[in-house]
C-alpha positions as CSV (number, residue, x, y, z in Angstrom):
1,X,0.0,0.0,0.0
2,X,2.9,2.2,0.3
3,X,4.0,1.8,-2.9
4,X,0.7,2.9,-4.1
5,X,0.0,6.3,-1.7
6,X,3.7,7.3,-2.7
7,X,2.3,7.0,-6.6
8,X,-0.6,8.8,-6.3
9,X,1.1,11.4,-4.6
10,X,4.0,11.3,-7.5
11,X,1.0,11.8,-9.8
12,X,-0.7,14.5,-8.0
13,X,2.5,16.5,-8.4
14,X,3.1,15.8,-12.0
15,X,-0.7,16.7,-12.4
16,X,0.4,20.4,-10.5
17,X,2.9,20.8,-12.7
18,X,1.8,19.7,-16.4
19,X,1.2,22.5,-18.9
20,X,-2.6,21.5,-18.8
21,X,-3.0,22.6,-15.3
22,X,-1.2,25.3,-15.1
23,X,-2.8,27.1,-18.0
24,X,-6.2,26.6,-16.0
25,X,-4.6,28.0,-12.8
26,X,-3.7,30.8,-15.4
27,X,-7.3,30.9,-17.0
28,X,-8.6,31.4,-13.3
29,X,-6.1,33.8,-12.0
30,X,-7.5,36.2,-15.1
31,X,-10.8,35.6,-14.2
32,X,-10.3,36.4,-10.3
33,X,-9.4,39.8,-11.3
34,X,-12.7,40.1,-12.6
35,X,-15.8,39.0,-10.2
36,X,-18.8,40.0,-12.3
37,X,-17.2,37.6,-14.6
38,X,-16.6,34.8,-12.3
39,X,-20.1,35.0,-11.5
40,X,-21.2,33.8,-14.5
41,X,-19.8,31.6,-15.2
42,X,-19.9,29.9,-12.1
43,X,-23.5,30.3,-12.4
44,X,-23.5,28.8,-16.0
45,X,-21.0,25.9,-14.5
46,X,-23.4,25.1,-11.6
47,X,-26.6,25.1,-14.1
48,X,-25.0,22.6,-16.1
49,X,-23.7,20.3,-13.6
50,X,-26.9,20.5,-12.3
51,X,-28.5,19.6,-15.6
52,X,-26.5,16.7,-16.1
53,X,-26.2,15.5,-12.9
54,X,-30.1,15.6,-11.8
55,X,-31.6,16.2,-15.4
56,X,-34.0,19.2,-16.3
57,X,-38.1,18.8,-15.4
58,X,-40.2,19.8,-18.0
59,X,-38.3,19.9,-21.1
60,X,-34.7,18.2,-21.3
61,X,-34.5,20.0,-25.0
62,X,-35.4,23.6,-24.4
63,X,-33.3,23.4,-21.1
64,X,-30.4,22.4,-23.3
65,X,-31.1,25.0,-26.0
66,X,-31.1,27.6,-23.3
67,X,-27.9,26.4,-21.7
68,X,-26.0,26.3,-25.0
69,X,-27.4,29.9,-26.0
70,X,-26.3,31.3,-22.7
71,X,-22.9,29.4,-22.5
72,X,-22.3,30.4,-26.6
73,X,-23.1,34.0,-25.0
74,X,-20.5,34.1,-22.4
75,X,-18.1,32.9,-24.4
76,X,-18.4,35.3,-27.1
77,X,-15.6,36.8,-24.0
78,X,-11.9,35.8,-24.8
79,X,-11.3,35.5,-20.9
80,X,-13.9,33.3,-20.6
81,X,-14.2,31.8,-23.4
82,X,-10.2,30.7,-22.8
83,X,-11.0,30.0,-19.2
84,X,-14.0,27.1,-20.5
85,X,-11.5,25.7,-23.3
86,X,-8.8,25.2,-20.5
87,X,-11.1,23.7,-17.8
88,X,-12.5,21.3,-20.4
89,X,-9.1,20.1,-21.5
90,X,-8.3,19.9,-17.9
91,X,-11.2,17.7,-17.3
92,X,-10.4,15.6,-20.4
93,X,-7.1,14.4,-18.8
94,X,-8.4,13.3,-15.3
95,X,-11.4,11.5,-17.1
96,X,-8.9,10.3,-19.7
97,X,-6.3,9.3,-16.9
98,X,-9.4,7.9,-14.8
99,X,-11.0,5.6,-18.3
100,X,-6.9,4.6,-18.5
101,X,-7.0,3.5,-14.9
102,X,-10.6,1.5,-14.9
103,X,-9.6,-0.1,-18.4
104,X,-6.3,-1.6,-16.9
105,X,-7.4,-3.0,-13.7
106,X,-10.2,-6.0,-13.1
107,X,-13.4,-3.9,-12.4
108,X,-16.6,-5.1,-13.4
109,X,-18.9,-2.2,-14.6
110,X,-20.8,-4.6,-17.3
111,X,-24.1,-3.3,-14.9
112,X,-23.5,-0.4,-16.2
């Protein structure tokens, strides 16, 4: 088990230090300096976890519709817009490295 906590903290640090990480700490460094901004977005971030995590009563389409207006809106910002691109490539390479993990070890998710 040591072996393994001393890995996973190797890999946390490698994580802090790869260029994907630090250009989101950079993305949300430009964004702290402006908290109107960081508003909404967080608003927009919460909606659609919500939306994806507990679905949308009433109309699953429209709700969509209106979150992709909204988030196409915001982004029409360069900060912003810069700040989505890096968060979703940050995202990408814990889900990838997560995917990597569950496809390499005996774990039955055939319930799924």
């Amino acid at each position: 088990m040591q072996g393994f906590l001393k890995a996973k903290d190797e890999l946390i640090e490698e994580l802090k230090t790869c260029s994907v990480y630090q250009t989101f700490l950079e993305k949300s460094a430009e964004l702290d300096k402006d908290p109107e901004k960081w508003k909404l977005v967080n608003e927009i971030r919460r909606e659609n976890y919500e939306f994806y995590k507990f679905g949308s009563p009433g109309g699953y389409d429209q709700r969509m519709e209106e979150l992709s207006t909204r988030m196409e809106s915001l982004r029409a910002d360069q900060t912003i817009d810069e700040f989505f691109a890096a968060e979703l490539a940050l995202c990408r390479l814990v889900q990838n490295l997560v995917l990597e993990l569950m496809e390499n070890i005996e774990f039955n998710v055939d319930f799924l």
